[in-house]
C-alpha positions as semicolon CSV with decimal commas, in nm:
position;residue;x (nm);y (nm);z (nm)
1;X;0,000;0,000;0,000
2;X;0,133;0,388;-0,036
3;X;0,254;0,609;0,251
4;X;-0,015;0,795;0,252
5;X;-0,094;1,207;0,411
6;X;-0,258;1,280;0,743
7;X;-0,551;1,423;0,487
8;X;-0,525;1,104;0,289
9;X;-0,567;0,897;0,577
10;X;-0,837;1,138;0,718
11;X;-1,024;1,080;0,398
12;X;-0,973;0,672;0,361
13;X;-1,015;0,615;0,745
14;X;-1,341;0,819;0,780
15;X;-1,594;0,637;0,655
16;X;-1,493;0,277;0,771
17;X;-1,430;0,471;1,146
18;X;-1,792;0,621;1,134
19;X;-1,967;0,326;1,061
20;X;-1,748;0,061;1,278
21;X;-1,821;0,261;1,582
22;X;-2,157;0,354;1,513
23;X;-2,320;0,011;1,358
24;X;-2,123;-0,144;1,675
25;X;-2,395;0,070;1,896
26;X;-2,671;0,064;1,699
27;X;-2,652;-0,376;1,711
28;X;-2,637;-0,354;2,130
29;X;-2,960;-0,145;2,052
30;X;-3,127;-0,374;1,856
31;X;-2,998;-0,670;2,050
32;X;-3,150;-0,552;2,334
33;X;-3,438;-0,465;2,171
34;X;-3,499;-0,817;2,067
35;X;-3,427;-0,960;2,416
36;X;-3,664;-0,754;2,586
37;X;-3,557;-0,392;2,641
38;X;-3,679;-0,087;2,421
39;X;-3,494;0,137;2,597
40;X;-3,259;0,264;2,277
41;X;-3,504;0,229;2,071
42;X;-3,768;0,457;2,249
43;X;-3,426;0,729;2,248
44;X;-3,397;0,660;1,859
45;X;-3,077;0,490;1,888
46;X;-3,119;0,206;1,711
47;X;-3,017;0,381;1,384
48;X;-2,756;0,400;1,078
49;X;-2,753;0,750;1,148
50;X;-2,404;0,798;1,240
51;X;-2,505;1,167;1,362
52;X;-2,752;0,944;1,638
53;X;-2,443;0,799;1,762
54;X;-2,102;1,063;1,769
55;X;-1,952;1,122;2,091
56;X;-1,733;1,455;2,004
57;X;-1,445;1,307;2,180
58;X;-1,417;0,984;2,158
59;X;-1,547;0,914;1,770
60;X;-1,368;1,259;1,624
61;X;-1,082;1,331;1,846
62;X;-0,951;1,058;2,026
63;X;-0,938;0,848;1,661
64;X;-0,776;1,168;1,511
65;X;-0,522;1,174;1,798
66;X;-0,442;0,825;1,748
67;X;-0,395;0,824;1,353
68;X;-0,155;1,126;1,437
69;X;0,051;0,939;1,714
70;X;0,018;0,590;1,585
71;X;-0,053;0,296;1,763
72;X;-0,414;0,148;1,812
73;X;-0,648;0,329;1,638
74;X;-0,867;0,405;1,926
75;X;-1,216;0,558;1,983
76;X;-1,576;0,506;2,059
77;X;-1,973;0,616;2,020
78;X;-2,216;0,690;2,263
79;X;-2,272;0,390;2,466
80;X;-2,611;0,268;2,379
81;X;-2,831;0,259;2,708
82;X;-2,927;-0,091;2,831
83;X;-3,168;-0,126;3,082
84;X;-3,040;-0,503;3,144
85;X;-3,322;-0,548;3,421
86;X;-3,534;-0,531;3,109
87;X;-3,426;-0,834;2,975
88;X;-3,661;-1,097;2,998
89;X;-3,353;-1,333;3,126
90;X;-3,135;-1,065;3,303
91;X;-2,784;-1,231;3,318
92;X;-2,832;-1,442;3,026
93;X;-2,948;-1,213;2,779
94;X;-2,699;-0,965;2,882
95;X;-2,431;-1,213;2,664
96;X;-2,602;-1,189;2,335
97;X;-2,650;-0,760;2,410
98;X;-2,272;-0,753;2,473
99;X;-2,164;-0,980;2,200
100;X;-2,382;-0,787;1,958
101;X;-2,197;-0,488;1,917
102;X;-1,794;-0,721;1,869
103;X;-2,035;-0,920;1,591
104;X;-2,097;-0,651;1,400
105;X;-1,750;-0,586;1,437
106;X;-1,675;-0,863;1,230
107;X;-1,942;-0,889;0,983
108;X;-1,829;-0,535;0,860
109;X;-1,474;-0,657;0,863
110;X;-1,585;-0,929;0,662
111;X;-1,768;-0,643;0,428
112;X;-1,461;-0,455;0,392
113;X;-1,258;-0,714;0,283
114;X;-1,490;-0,820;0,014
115;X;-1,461;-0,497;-0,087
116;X;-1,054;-0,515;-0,102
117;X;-1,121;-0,800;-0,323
118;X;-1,345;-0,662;-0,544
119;X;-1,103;-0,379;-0,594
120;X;-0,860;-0,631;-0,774
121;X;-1,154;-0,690;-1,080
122;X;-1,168;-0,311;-1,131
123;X;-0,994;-0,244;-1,423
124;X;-1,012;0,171;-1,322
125;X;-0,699;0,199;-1,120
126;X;-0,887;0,526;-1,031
127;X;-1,176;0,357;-0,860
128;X;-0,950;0,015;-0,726
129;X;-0,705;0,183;-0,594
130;X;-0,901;0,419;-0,329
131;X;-1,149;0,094;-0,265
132;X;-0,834;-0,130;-0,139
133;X;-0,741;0,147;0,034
134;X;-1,032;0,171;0,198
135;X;-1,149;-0,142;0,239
136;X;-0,783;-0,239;0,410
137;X;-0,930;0,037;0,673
138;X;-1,217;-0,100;0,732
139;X;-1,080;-0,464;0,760
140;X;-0,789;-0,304;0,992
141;X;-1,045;-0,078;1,256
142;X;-1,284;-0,341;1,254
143;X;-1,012;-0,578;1,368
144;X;-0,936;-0,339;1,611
145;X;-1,296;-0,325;1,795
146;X;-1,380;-0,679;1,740
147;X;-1,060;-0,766;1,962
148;X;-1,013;-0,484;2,195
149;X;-1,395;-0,478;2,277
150;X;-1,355;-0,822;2,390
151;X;-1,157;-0,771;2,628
152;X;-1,241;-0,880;2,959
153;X;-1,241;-0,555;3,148
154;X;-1,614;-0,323;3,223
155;X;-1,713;-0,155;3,108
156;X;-1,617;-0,300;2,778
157;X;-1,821;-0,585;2,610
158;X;-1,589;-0,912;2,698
159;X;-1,630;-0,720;3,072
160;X;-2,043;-0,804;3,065
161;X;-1,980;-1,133;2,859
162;X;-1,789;-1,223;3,174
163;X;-2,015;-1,094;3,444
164;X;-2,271;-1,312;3,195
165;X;-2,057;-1,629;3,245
166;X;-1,940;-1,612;3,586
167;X;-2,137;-1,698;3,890
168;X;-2,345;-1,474;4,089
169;X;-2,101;-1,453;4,409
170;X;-1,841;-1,400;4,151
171;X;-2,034;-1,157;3,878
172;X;-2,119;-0,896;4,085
173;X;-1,786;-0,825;4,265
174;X;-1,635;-0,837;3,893
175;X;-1,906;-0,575;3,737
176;X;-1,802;-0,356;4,039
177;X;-1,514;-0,295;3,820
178;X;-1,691;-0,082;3,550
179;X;-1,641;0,216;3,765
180;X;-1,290;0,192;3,727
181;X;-1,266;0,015;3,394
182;X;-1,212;0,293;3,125
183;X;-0,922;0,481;3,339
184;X;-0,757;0,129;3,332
185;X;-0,785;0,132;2,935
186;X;-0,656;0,527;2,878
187;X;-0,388;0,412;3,123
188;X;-0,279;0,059;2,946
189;X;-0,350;0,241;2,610
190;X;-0,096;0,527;2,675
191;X;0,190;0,288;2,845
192;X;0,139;0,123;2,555
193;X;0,056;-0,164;2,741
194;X;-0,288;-0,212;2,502
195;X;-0,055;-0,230;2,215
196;X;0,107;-0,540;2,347
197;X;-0,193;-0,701;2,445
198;X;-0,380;-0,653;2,136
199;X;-0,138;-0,596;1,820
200;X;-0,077;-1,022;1,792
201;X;-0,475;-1,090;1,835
202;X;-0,531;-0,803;1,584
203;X;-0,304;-0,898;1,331
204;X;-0,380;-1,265;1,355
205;X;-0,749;-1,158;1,314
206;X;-0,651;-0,950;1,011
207;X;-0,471;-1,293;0,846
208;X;-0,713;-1,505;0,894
209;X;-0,996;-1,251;0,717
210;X;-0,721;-1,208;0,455
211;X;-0,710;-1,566;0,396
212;X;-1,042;-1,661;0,371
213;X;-1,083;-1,396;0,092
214;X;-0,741;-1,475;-0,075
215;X;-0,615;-1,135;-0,023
């Protein structure tokens, strides 16, 4: 692939940023929906709208930041509320709400990919060329949610998949956690500690979608 400009990047990483972190939100909504709870969708949050979903700092900024420092390309939406006592099986439901939002993760990955693929039958280098380029993007910040979101730390989604799996005694002292959860991840990601953790399960991620496409 080129070297590409901070505006070059801006432009290729955009869309694939916009609609990883915003399709991630709006599938906890309808999740959530489906297992019992209307709560995002009474708020209208169970949209495609990106504009429904921004968080000013964390989907504009903090990604921006990142593409300018390197690293993890880091950032998120507007949680989605959950009202898990709305769920007609509390604890049990609360896995498929959480895992939701990682699976969408990787269904657009999947997208993205196609669409590097697709980019190799154009016979246009003018339209193949910024269509790998962006589909490598999406592939590569898809990657990076799907992976980091599973995590096993609140309040992140592998953080509720756990208090899901674990035993009562055991789930609640573990979801007390979610208080202190995102300070943990600004502090491992600026260490650099998140890099460690989550470059080999990214890029291992990113081979095997590679793979399956031929890429």
């Amino acid at each position: 692939m080129l070297e590409l400009t901070l505006v070059q990047k801006i432009a290729v990483y955009a869309l694939p940023v916009m609609f990883a972190i915003t399709l991630h939100e709006a599938a906890h909504g309808y999740a959530a929906r489906h297992f019992g709870d209307s709560t995002a969708y009474m708020l209208g949050r169970i949209s495609l709208n990106p504009l429904r979903h921004i968080d000013p700092v964390g989907t504009l900024l903090v990604p921006l930041l990142t593409l300018l420092l390197g690293g993890i390309l880091f950032g998120w939406a507007k949680p989605v509320p959950v009202n898990f006592g709305n769920l007609r099986q509390p604890k049990k439901d609360m896995l498929w709400v959480a895992l939701a939002g990682p699976a969408s993760n990787l269904a657009m990955a999947l997208g993205w990919a196609l669409v590097m693929k697709l980019s190799t039958l154009m016979p246009d280098s003018s339209l193949s060329l910024p269509m790998a380029l962006m589909g490598k993007a999406g592939v590569s910040i898809n990657a990076v949610l799907l992976v980091l979101n599973l995590l096993p730390l609140p309040p992140l989604d592998g953080g509720r998949i756990m208090v899901s799996l674990l035993p009562n005694h055991l789930a609640w002292r573990f979801a007390e956690l979610e208080r202190y959860g995102f300070f943990i991840l600004i502090a491992l990601l600026f260490l650099g500690v998140l890099d460690r953790i989550l470059w080999p399960l990214i890029d291992l991620t990113v081979s095997v979608i590679f793979m399956l496409f031929g890429i």
